[in-house]
C-alpha positions as CSV (number, residue, x, y, z in Angstrom):
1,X,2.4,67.9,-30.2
2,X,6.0,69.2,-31.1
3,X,6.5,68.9,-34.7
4,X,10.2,67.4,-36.1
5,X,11.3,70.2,-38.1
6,X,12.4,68.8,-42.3
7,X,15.6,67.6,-43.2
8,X,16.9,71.3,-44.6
9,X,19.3,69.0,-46.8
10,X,16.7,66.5,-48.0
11,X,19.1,63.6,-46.7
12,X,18.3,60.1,-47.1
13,X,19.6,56.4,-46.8
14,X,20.0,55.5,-51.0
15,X,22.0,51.9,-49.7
16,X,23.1,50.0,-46.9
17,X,26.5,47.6,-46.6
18,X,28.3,45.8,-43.6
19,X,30.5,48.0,-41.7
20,X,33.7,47.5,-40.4
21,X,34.5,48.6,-37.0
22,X,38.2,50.2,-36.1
23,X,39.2,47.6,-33.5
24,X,37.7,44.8,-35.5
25,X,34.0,43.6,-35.8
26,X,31.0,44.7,-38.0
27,X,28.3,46.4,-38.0
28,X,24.9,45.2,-40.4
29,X,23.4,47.7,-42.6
30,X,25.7,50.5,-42.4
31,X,23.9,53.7,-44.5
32,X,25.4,55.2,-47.4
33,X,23.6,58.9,-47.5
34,X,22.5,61.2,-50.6
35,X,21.4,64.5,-51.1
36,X,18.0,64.8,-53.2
37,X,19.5,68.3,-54.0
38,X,22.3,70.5,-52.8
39,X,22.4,73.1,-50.4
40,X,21.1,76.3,-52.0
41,X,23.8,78.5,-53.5
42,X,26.8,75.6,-52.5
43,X,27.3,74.9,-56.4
44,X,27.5,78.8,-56.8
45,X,29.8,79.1,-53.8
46,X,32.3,76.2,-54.6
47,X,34.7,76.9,-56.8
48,X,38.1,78.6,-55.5
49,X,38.9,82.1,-55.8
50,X,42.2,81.6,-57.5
51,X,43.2,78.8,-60.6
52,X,44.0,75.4,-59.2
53,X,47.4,75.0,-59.1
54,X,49.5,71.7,-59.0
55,X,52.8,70.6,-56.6
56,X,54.4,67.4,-57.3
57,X,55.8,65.6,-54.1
58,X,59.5,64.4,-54.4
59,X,58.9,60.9,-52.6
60,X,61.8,59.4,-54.7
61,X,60.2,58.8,-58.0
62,X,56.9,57.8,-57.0
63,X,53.6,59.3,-58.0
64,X,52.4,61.7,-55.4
65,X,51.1,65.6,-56.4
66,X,48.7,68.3,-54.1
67,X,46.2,70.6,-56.1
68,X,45.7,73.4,-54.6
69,X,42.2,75.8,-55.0
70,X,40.1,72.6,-55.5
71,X,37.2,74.5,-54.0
72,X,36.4,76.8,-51.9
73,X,36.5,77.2,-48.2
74,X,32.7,77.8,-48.0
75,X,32.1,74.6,-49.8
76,X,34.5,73.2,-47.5
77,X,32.5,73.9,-44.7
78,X,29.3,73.0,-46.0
79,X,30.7,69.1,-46.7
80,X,31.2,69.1,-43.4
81,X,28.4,70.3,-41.9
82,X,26.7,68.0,-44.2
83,X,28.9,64.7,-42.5
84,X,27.5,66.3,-39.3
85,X,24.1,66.2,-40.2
86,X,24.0,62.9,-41.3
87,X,26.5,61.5,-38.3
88,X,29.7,60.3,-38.6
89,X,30.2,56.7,-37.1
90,X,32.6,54.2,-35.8
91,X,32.0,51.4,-38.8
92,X,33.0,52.5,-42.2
93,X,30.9,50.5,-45.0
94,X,31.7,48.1,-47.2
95,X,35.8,48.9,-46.5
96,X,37.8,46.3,-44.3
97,X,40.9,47.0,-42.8
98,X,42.7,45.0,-40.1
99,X,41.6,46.4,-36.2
100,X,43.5,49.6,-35.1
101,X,44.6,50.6,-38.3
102,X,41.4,52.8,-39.7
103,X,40.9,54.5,-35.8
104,X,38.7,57.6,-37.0
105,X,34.9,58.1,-37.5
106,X,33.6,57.8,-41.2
107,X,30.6,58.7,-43.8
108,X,30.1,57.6,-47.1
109,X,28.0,59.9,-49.2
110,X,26.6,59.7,-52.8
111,X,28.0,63.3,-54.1
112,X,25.7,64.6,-56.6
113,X,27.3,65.2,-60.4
114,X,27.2,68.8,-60.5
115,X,29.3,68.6,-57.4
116,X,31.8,66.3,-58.7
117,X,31.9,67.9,-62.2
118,X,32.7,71.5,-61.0
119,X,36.1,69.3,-59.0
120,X,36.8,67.6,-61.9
121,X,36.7,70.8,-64.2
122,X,39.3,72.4,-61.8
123,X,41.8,69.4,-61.6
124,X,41.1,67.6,-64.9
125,X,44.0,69.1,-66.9
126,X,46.3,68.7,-64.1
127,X,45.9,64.8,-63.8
128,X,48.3,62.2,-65.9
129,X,45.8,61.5,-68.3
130,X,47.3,58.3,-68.6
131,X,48.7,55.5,-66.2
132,X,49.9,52.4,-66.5
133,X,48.7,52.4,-70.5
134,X,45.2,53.2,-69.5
135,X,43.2,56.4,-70.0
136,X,42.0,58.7,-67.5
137,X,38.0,59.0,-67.3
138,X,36.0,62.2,-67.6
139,X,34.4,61.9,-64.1
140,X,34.8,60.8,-60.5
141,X,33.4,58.5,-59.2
142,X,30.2,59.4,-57.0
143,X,30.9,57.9,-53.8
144,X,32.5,60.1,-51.3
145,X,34.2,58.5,-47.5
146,X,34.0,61.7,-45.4
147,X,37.0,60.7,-42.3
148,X,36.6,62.6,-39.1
149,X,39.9,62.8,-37.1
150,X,39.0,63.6,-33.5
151,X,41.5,63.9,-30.5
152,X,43.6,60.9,-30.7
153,X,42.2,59.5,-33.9
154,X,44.5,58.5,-36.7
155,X,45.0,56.8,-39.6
156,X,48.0,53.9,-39.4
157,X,50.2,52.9,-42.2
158,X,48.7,51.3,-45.3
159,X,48.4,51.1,-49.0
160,X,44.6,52.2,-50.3
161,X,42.3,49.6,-52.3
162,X,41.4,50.2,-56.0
163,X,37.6,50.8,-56.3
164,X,35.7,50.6,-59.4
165,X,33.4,53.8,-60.3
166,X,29.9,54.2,-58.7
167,X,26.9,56.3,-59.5
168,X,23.5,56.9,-58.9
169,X,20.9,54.4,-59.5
170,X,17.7,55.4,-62.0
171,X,15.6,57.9,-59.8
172,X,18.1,58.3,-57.1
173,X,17.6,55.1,-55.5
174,X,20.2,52.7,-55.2
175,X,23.9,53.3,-56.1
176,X,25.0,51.2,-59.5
177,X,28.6,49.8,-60.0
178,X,29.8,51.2,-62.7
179,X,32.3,49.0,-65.8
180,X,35.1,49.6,-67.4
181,X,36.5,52.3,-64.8
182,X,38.7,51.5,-62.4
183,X,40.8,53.7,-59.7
184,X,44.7,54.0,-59.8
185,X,44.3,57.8,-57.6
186,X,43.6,58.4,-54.1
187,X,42.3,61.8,-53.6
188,X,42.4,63.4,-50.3
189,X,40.7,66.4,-50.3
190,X,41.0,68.3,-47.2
191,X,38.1,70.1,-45.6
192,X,40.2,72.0,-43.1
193,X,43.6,72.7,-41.4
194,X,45.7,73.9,-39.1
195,X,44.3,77.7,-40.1
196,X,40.7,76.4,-38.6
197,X,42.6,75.0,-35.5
198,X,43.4,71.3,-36.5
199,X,46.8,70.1,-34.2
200,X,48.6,67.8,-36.2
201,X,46.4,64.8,-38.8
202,X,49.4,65.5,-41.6
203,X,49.5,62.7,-44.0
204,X,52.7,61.1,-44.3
205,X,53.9,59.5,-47.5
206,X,56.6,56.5,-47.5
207,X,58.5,57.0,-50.7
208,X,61.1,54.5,-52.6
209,X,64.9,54.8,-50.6
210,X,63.4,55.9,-47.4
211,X,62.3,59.3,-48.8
212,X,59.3,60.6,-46.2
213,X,57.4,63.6,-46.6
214,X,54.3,65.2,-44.6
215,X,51.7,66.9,-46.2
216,X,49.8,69.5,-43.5
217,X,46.0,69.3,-44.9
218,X,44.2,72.4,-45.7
219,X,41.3,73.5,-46.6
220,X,40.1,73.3,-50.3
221,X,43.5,71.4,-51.5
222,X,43.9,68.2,-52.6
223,X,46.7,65.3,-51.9
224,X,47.0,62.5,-55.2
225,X,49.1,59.6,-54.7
226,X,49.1,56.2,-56.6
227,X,46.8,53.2,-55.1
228,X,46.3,49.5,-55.6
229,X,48.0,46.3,-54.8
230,X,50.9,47.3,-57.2
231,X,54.3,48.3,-57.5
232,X,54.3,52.4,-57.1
233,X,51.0,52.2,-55.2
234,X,52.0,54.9,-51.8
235,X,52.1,53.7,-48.3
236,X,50.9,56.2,-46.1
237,X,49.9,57.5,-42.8
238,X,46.8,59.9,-41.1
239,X,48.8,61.3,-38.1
240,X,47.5,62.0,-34.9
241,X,45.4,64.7,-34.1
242,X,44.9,66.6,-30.8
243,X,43.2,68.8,-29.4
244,X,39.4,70.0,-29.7
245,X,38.8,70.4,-33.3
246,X,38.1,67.6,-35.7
247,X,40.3,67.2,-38.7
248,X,37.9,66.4,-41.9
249,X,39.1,65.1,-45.5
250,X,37.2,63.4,-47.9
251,X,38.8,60.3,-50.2
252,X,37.7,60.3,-53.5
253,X,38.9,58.0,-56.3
254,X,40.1,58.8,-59.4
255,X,39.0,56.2,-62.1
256,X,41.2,55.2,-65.6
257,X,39.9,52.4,-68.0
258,X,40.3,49.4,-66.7
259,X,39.5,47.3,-70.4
């Protein structure tokens, strides 16, 4: 009898929630994955070769910025190829949007700290360490949507949700809410571009008097804007892709206080 070979990422299902399906409908015990330990040598691999560096977006007074030299392309890669092992899907969990807006494939991942840390060590002093009268936290939050953009796929105009933080459970099992942190960031971190043959998948921005701008993704940078159900939260737009290769980019949220 064939042995199954072991999971070389020690991969399992830490939670489950109702997912939503792009042209409306759910889906029942959608998996959110974890890692019980990183790929050998990722953490070691990650960080960028040069300093991150920040670019704020003129979207007419609005909050919108790109870091670039978040990590590296290797790491890059191996995020993917980690969304690949575990299987992107059509229903996205625990996130409801209206049908044919969210039209991509999605993941949601419990990063582990170390991860996370080493990102936040490279963009930390390039963050408004205040909005809105509240203070920026010391850490992301721990749950990670991977978004794969195939031919076709894209991402219609909308405004992103405010999350509250979320970590790992004692042990590993189970994911805790956590208090006092809320988001006011989107972070799109882009796992690859037009230099690994992506057509197209630019995010567009809708700024204040009209003012629209396109940000091309690549690989290892970062696009902040403003979220929530306030005024100078960023309406924005995943464009089309085409063609054969995938676009990838992860959203993770950028907690302040929220007491």
């Amino acid at each position: 009898m064939k042995m199954s070979s072991p999971d070389p990422y020690g991969g399992y299902v830490i939670a489950t929630q109702t997912g939503s399906l792009p042209m409306g409908g759910t889906v029942a015990d959608t998996p959110i994955y974890a890692l019980r330990q990183l790929p050998p040598g990722m953490l070691a691999a990650a960080p960028a070769s040069t300093p991150a560096l920040r670019r704020d977006i003129d979207i007419g007074g609005q909050l919108a910025f790109v870091i670039d030299n978040v990590l590296s392309e290797t790491a890059c890669r191996t995020l993917i190829d980690i969304g690949e092992h575990f299987g992107f899907r059509d229903e996205a969990p625990g996130i409801s949007t209206p049908p044919g807006m969210r039209m991509n494939q999605a993941l949601h991942w419990m990063a582990d700290p170390e991860l996370l840390d080493l990102v936040y060590r490279a963009i930390g002093p390039l963050l408004p360490q205040t909005l809105h009268g509240r203070s920026l936290w010391p850490t992301l939050s721990q749950r990670i949507n991977l978004y794969k953009y195939r031919d076709g796929d894209v991402f219609n105009r909308h405004t992103d949700g405010d999350w509250p933080g979320f970590g790992f459970a004692s042990d590993r099992i189970g994911i805790e809410e956590w208090v006092g942190g809320r988001s006011q960031l989107t972070m799109l971190l882009y796992l690859n571009g037009p230099e690994d043959g992506v057509q197209g998948g630019a995010t567009r921005l809708y700024g204040d008097g009209g003012a629209v701008v396109d940000v091309t993704p690549k690989a290892g940078s970062a696009l902040f804007f403003q979220h929530g159900f306030r005024h100078g939260s960023v309406v924005h737009a995943g464009l089309q892709v085409h063609g054969d290769t995938p676009k990838y980019v992860a959203r993770i949220n950028v907690l302040y206080d929220s007491l």
